[in-house]
FIDREN-927756 format. One line per 2 residues: for each residue z, y, x of C-alpha. Coordinates in pm, 1 decimal. Layout:
FIDREN-927756
Z/Y/X; ...
***
This chain:
FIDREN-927756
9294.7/9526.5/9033.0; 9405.0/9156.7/9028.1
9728.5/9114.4/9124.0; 9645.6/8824.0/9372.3
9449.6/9003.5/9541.0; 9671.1/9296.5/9588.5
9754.9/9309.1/9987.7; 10091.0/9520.1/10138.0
9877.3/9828.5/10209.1; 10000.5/10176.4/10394.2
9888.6/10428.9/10111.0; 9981.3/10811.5/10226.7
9899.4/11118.5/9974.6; 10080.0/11473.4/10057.1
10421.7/11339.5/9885.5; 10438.6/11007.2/10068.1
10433.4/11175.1/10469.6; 10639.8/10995.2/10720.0
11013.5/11244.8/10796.1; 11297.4/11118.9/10955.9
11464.1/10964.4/10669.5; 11152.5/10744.8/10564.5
11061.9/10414.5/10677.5; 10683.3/10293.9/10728.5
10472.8/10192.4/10504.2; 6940.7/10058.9/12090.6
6623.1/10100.7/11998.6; 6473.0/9835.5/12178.1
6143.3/9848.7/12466.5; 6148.6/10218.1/12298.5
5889.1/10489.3/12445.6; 5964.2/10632.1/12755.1
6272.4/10889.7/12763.4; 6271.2/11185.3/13004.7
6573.2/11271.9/13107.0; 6701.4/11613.9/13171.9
6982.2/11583.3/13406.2; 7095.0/11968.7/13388.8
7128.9/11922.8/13017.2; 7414.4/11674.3/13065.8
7740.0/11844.1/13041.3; 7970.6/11707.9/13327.5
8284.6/11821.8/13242.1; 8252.3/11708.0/12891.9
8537.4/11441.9/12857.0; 8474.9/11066.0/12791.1
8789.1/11019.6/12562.1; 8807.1/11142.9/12281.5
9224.3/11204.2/12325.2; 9130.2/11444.2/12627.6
8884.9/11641.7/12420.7; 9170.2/11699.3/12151.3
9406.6/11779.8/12352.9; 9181.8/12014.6/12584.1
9151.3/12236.8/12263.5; 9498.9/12251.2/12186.2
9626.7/12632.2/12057.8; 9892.3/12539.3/11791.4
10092.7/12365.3/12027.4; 10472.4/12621.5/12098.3
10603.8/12632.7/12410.2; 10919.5/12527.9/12336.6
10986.8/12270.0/12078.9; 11230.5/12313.0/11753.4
11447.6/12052.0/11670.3; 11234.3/11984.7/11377.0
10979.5/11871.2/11566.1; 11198.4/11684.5/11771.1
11333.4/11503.6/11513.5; 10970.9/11365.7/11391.6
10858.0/11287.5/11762.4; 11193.8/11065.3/11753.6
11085.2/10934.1/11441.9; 10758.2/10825.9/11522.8
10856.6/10703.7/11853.0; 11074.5/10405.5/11645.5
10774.7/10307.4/11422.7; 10472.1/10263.5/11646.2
10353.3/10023.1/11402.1; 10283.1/10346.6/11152.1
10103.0/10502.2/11455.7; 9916.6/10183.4/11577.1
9771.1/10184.5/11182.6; 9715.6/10534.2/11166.4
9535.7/10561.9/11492.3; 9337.5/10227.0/11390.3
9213.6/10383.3/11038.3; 9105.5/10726.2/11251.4
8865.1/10585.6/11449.1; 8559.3/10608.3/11210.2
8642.1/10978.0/11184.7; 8813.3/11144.3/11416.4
8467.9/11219.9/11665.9; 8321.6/11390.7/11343.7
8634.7/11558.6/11285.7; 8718.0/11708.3/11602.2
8365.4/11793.7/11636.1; 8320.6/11986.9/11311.3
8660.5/12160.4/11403.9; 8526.4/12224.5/11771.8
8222.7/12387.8/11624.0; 8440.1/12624.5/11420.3
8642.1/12732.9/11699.5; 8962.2/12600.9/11551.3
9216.9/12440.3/11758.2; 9174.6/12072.0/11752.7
9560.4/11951.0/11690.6; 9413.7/11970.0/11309.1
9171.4/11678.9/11368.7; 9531.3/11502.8/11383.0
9620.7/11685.8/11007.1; 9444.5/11397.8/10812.9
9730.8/11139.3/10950.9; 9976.6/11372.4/10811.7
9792.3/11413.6/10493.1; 9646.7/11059.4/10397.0
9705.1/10869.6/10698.6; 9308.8/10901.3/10763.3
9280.4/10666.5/10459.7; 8961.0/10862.2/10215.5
9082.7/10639.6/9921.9; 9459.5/10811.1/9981.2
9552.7/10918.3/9622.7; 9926.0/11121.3/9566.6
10070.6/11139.6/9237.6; 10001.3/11517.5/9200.1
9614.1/11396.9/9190.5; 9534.1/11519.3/9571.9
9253.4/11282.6/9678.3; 9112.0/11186.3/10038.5
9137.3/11242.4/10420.8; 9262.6/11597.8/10321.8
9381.7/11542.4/10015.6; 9238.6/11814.0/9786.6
9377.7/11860.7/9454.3; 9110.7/11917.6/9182.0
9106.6/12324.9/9106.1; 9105.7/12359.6/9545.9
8781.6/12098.6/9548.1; 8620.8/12270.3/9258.2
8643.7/12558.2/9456.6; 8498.3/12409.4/9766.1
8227.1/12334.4/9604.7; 8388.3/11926.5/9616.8
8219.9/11802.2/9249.4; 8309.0/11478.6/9094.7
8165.5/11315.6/8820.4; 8119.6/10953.0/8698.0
7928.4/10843.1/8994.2; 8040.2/11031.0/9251.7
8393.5/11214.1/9378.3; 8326.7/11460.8/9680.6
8677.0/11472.2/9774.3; 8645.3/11085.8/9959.5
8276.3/11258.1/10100.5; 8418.7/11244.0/10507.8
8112.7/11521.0/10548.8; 8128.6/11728.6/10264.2
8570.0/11706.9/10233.3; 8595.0/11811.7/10638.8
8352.2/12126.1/10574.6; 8518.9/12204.2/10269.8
8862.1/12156.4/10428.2; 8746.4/12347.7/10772.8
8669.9/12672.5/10553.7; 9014.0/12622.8/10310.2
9188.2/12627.1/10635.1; 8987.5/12940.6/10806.9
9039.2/13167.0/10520.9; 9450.6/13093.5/10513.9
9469.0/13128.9/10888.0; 9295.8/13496.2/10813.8
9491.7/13516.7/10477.7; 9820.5/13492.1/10673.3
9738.7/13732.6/10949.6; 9612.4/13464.6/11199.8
9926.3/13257.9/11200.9; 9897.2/12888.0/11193.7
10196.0/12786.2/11085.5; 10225.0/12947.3/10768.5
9832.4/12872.7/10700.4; 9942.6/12485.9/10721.9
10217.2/12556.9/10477.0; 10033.8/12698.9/10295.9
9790.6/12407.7/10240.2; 10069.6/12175.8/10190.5
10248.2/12381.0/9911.7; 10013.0/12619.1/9816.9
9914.7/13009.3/9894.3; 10162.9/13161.6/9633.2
10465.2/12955.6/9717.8; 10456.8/13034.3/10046.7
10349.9/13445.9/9981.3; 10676.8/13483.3/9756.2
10862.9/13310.5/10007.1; 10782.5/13535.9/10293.5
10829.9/13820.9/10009.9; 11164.4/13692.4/9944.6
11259.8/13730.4/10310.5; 11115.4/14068.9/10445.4
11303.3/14197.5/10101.1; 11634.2/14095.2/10289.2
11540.7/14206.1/10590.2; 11516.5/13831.3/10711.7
11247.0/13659.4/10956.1; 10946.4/13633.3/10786.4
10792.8/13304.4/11003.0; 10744.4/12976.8/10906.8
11063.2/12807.6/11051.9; 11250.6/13134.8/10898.0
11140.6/13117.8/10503.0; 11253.1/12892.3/10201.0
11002.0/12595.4/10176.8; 10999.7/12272.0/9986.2
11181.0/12030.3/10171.9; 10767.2/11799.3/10231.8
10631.5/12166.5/10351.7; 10913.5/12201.2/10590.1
10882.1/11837.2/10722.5; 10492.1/11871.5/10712.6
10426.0/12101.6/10973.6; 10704.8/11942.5/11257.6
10503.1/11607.5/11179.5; 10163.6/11749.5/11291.1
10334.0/11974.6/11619.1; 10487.6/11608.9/11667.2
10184.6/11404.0/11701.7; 10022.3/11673.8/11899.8
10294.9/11693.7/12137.5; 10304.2/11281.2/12142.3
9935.6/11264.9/12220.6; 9940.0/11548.2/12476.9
10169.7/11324.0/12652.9; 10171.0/10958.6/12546.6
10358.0/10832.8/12882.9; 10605.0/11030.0/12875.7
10679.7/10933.3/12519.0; 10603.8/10579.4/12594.7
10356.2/10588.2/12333.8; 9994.9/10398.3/12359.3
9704.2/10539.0/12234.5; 9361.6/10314.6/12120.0
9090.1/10356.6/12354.9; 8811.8/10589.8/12119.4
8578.0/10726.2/12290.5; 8417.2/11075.4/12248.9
8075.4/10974.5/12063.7; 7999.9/10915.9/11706.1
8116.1/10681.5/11505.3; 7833.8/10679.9/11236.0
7495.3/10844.9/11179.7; 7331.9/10962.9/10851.8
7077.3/10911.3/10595.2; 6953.2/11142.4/10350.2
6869.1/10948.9/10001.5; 6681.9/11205.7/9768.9
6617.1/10947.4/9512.0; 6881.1/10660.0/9328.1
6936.2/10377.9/9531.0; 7162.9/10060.5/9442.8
7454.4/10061.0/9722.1; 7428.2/9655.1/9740.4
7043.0/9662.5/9851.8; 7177.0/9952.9/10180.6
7462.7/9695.2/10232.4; 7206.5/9408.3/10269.9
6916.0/9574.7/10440.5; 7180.8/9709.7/10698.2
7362.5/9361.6/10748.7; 7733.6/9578.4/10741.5
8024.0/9430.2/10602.7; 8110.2/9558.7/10219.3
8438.5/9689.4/10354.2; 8275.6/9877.7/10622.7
8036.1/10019.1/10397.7; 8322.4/10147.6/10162.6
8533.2/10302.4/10473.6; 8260.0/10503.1/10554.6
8120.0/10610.0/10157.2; 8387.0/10604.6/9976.7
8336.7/10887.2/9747.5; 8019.9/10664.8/9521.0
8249.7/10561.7/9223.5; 7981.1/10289.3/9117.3
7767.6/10062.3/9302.6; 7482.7/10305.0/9295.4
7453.5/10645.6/9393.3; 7398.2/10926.8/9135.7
7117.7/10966.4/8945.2; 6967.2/11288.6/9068.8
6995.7/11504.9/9389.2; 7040.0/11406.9/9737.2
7314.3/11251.1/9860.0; 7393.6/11120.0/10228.8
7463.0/10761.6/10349.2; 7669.0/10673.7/10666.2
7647.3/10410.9/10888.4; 7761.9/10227.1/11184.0
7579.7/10380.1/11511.3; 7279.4/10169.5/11551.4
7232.2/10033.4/11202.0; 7090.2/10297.6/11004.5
6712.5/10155.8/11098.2; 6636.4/9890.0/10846.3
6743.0/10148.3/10579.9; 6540.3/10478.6/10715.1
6209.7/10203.0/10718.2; 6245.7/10072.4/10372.7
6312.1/10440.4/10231.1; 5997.2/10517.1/10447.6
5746.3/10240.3/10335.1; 5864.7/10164.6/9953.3
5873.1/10281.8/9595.9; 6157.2/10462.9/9512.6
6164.4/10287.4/9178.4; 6195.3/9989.9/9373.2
6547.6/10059.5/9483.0; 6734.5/10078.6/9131.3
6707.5/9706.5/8949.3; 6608.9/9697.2/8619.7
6530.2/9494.6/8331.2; 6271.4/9561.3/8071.9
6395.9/9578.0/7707.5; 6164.7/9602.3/7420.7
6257.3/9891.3/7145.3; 6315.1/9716.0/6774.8
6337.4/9874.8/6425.4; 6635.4/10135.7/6347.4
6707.4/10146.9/6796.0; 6752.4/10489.3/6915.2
6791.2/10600.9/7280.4; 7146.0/10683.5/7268.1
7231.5/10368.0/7077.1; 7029.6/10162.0/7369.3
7178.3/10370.7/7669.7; 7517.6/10320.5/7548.3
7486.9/9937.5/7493.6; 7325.5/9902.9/7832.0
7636.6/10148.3/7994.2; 7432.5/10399.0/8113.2
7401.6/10832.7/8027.3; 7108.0/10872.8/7791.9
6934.2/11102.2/8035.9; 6886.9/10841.1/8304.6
6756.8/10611.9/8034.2; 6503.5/10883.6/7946.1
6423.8/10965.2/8307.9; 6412.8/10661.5/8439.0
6128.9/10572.6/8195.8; 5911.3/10956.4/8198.3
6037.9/11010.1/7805.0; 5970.1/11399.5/7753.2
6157.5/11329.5/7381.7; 6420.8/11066.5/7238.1
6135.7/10941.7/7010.5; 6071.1/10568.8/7053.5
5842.7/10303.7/6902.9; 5905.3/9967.3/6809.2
5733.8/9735.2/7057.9; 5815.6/9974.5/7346.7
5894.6/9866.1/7686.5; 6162.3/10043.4/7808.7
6305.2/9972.9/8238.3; 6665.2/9984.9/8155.5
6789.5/10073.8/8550.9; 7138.7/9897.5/8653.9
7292.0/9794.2/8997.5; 7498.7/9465.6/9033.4
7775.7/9686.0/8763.1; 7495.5/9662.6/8469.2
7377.6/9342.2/8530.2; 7688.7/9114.2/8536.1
7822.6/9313.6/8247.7; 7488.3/9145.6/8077.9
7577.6/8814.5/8198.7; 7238.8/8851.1/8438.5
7258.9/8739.5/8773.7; 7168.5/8957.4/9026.7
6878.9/8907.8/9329.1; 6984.0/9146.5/9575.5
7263.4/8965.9/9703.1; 7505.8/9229.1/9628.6
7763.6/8965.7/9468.3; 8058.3/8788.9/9541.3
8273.1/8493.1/9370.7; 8641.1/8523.2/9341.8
8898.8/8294.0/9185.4; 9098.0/8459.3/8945.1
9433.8/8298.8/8812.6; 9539.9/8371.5/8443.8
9839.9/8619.1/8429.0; 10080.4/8592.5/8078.2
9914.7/8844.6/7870.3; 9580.5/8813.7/7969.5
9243.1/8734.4/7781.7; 8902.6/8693.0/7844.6
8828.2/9049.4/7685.5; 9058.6/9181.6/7931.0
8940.9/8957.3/8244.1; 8607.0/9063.1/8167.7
8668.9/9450.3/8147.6; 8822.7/9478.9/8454.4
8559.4/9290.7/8635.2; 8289.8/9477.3/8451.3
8100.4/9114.0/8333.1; 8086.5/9032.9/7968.2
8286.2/8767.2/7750.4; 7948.6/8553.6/7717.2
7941.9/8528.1/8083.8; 8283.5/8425.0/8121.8
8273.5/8161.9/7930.9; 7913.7/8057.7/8031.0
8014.0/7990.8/8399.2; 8339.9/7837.1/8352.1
8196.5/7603.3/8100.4; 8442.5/7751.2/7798.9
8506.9/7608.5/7452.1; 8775.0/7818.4/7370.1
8911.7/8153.7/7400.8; 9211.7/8027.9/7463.1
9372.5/8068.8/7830.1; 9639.4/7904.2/7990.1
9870.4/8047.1/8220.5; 9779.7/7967.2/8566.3
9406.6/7857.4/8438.1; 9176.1/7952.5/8737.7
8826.0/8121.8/8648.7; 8538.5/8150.0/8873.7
8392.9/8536.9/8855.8; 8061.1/8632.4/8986.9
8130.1/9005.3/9048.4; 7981.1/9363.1/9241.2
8099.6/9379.8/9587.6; 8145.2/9746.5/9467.6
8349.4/9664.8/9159.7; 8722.2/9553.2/9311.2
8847.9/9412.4/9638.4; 9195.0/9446.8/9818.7
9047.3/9657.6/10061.2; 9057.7/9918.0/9760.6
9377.8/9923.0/9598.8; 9626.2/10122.2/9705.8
9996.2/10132.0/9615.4; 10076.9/10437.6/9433.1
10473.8/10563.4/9307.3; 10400.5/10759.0/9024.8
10679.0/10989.2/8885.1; 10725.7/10999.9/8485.0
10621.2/11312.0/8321.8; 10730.7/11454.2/8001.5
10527.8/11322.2/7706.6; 10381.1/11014.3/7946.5
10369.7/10645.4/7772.7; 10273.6/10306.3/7921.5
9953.4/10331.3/7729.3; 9830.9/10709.8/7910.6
9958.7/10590.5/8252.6; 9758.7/10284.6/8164.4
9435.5/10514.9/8060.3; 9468.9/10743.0/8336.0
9507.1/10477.1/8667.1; 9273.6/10224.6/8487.2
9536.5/9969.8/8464.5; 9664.5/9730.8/8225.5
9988.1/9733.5/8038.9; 10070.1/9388.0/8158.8
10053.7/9500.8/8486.1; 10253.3/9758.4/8491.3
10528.1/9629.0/8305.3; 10538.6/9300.0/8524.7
10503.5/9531.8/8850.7; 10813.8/9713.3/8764.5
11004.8/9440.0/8564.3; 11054.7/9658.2/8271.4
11001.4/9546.0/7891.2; 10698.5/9711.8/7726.5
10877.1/9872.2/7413.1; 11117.2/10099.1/7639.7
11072.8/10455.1/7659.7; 10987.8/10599.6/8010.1
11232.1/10796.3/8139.7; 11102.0/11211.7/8283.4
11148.5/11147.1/8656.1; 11138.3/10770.9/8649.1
10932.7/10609.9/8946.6; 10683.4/10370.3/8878.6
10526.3/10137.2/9102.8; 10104.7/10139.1/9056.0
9864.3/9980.6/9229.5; 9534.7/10128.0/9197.2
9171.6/10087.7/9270.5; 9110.5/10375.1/9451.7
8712.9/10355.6/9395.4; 8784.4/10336.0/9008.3
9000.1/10634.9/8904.0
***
């Protein structure tokens, strides 16, 4: 991400969690409806607040000092809770509902402001992703895949489920206690087993507040009995709590065939950020090649896209450009200079073998990504401009790769002669509203690891040397340090 774009932005993974010590980061003229007045639930609450806390079970009667400590804590930053509570609201109906459905108590649709601060591009340094941050092995599984296109731990549908049945099977796992099931999803099944090992071998208390835990796992717990206890009574903690009522936030659409993200964002008139709060697991600006995938949207905007999935071609919804096959071109060699996997190349176009002729017309499929990379502007309005001011160290090579476009391009529409940049030279980029925006990065303090280099941090966050080194004033030839904290900034949508 460009570094003048970057914005001061709360990111929360498992190891960042607020304790005491830290400081903040209708259908219209529609038929006729009957309705069915003794379907109507009366005593089903308006607010969403009342509904969580009229399913409360977690909640002790008497508080520890633990807890005590965090409600004190988040009673001095009620900025933290004013965000938190801000970036729930597209989630927390679906949340509580799913959870309400499974019978579990509902303080856990307040877990995902302890995990991630309700932020699905939340990333930690130990590679926990999402509203419920799920390491890889724990989403593989959940049945959470992630591939090149697509990374079901930011799917709000698919993470919740997968997170609701992770969290039934330690509540059973640790003979229906709560407490230690919520350790135990902070640090893990086996820590907390020895632990409780450890102590009924001495003869000790064998309960949560009783066993060794890392210091997070012993703050982690207090913090979610905190905001429970601050919700169940937000006068008398002086607290004030958004108005979100108890309805959904968003509906869904099925998509059983590939569909370019910027033609949904158009056809539904939404805001680009909006879109991206509420999909945020599509890793590209177009969803995955095969299988069917689900869309969510704003209540009441879904429409436009259900109708044009309804009345047009499929084929339709992926842009492509026709490329005709010349002597010595194979398909790999063509799918690989277009960006693209072979196998969409060959299914896209019907090929039953890689064998092509010369003179063949192949439909090489792309969203906004493929086209600007080609220097070909794109018709769906899926684009933006943005200004981009030339850092020391950077070239157009390196301009261009991070905003996906190609050299060619560059220079074509800032009217270059030359190569050559200039520090504080201003270029004009025509861009993917998928490929990079504030909205998406996310500030990340990454601790060194044995055997790590500038170059495989670099690789592995999809940054640039430069960047680094001028984010953390350090020179580029010094060795990293084991243990060493490094300040990253990330787009979330790209690693």
């Amino acid at each position: 991400m460009l570094p003048l774009l970057l914005v001061s932005t709360l990111f929360a993974g498992c190891e960042t969690l607020p304790t005491a010590e830290q400081t903040l980061l209708n259908e219209e003229n529609s038929a006729e409806v009957t309705v069915i007045e003794d379907a109507i639930d009366d005593n089903l609450p308006d607010d969403l607040w009342q509904r969580i806390r009229s399913g409360y079970s977690l909640s002790p009667e008497q508080m520890h000092n633990n807890v005590a400590k965090q409600i004190n804590w988040y009673q001095r930053n009620p900025k933290y809770l004013a965000t938190v509570f801000s970036r729930a609201e597209p989630y927390i109906f679906y949340v509580t509902d799913e959870l309400d459905k499974a019978g579990l108590p509902l303080e856990l649709a307040l877990l995902p402001i302890v995990e991630s601060t309700y932020d699905p591009l939340a990333y930690s340094h130990s590679h926990a992703v999402g509203l419920w941050q799920f390491i890889p092995s724990t989403a593989r599984s959940y049945g959470l895949k992630r591939d090149r296109w697509y990374d079901g731990r930011r799917d709000v549908i698919l993470s919740t489920q997968a997170a609701i049945k992770y969290l039934s099977y330690l509540h059973k796992r640790f003979d229906n206690d709560w407490l230690l099931a919520l350790a135990a999803y902070n640090s893990g099944e086996g820590n907390v087993r020895k632990s409780i090992a450890r102590n009924r071998k001495l003869g000790k208390a064998a309960d949560f507040w009783s066993i060794k835990l890392p210091r997070e796992t012993r703050n982690y717990v207090p913090q979610l009995l905190a905001l429970a206890a601050l919700i169940k009574a937000p006068d008398e903690y002086n607290i004030e709590l958004p108005s979100i009522e108890n309805n959904a936030y968003f509906e869904m659409v099925d998509i059983k065939s590939q569909i370019d993200l910027n033609k949904i964002i158009a056809v539904s008139a939404i805001k680009n950020e909006d879109f991206t709060r509420l999909n945020p697991a599509y890793r590209r600006s177009i969803t995955p090649p095969s299988g069917t995938y689900t869309i969510l949207l704003p209540i009441g905007t879904a429409q436009p896209l259900r109708e044009l999935l309804a009345t047009s071609d499929p084929k339709s919804w992926v842009p492509h450009t026709e490329y005709a096959v010349v002597s010595g071109d194979t398909l790999s060699e063509i799918a690989e200079r277009f960006r693209i996997p072979t196998n969409w190349l060959k299914n896209s176009n019907n090929l039953r073998s890689d064998r092509l002729k010369v003179g063949q017309i192949l439909a090489i499929p792309h969203s906004g990504d493929f086209l600007l990379a080609s220097g070909i502007a794109s018709s769906e309005g899926g684009t933006k401009k943005s200004t981009y001011r030339v850092q020391r160290g950077d070239s157009l090579s390196t301009i261009a790769a991070r905003y996906k476009v190609s050299v060619a391009y560059l220079r074509r529409i800032n009217q270059l002669t030359t190569d050559v940049l200039q520090i504080g030279q201003k270029l004009v980029i025509e861009h993917s509203m998928a490929i990079s925006g504030s909205e998406n990065t996310r500030r990340l303090s990454y601790r060194v690891r044995r055997g790590d280099s500038l170059y495989l941090i670099a690789e592995k966050f999809d940054l640039r040397i430069g960047d680094i080194t001028r984010w953390n004033k350090i020179n580029r030839n010094e060795y990293l340090q084991p243990g060493q904290r490094l300040t990253l900034f990330i787009n979330a949508l790209r690693i």
